[in-house]
N, C-alpha and C positions, 0 to 999 in steps of 0.2 A: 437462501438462494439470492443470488446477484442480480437484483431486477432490471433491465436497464430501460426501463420508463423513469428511473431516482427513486422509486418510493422500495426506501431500504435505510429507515432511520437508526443510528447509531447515535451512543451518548456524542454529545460535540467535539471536537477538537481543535486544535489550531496552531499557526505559525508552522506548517512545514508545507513544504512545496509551495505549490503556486497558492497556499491558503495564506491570507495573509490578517483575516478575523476569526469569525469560527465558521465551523462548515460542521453541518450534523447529516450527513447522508455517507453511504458505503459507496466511496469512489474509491476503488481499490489502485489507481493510478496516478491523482488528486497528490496525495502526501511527496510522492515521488517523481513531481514532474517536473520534466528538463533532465534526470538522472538517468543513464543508460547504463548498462549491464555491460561488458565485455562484450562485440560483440559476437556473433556465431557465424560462422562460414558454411554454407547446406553444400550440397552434392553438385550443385550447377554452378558451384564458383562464385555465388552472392552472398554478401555479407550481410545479414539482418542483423538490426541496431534495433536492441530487447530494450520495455523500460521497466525496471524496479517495479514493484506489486508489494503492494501491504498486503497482510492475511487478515482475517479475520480478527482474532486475538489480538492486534495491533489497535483494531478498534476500538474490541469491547472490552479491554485488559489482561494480565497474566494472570494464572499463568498463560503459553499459547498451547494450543489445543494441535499447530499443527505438527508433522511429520520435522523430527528435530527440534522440537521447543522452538522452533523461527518464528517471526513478526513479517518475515517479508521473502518474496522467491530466490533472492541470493542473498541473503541473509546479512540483509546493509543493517537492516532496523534490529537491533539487540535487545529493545523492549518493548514496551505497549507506548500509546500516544501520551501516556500522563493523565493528570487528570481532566477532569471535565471542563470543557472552557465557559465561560458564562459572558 
């Protein structure tokens, strides 16, 4: 589960999005920020501006585990984060 107090320790990563050393927690928004999705027009004529989400498996490696073999909800990210950062 996505805790959002941060305690949601994942191996580390690094160099994407706004991470620019390593960052070892599950920010599932973290790797993809500043990146928006196309965005979606709803029923009342507004345009929501969606941002990119890593999945799970982006963190913890492949294969992914999710719907689609994806790494992320529009399926920018084609793998897992790499390896561990140290």
């Amino acid at each position: 589960m996505d805790d959002p107090f941060g305690n949601n320790p994942t191996p580390a990563w690094r160099h994407t999005g706004q991470v620019a050393g390593c960052q070892n927690n599950l920010e599932v928004g973290d790797p993809w920020s500043g990146t928006n999705i196309p965005s979606v027009k709803g029923a009342n004529g507004f345009s929501y501006h969606l941002q990119e989400l890593a999945f799970f498996s982006w963190f913890y490696g492949a294969p992914s585990i999710a719907v689609n073999n994806w790494f992320s909800d529009n399926n920018t990210f084609t793998s897992d984060a790499g390896p561990v950062c140290k």
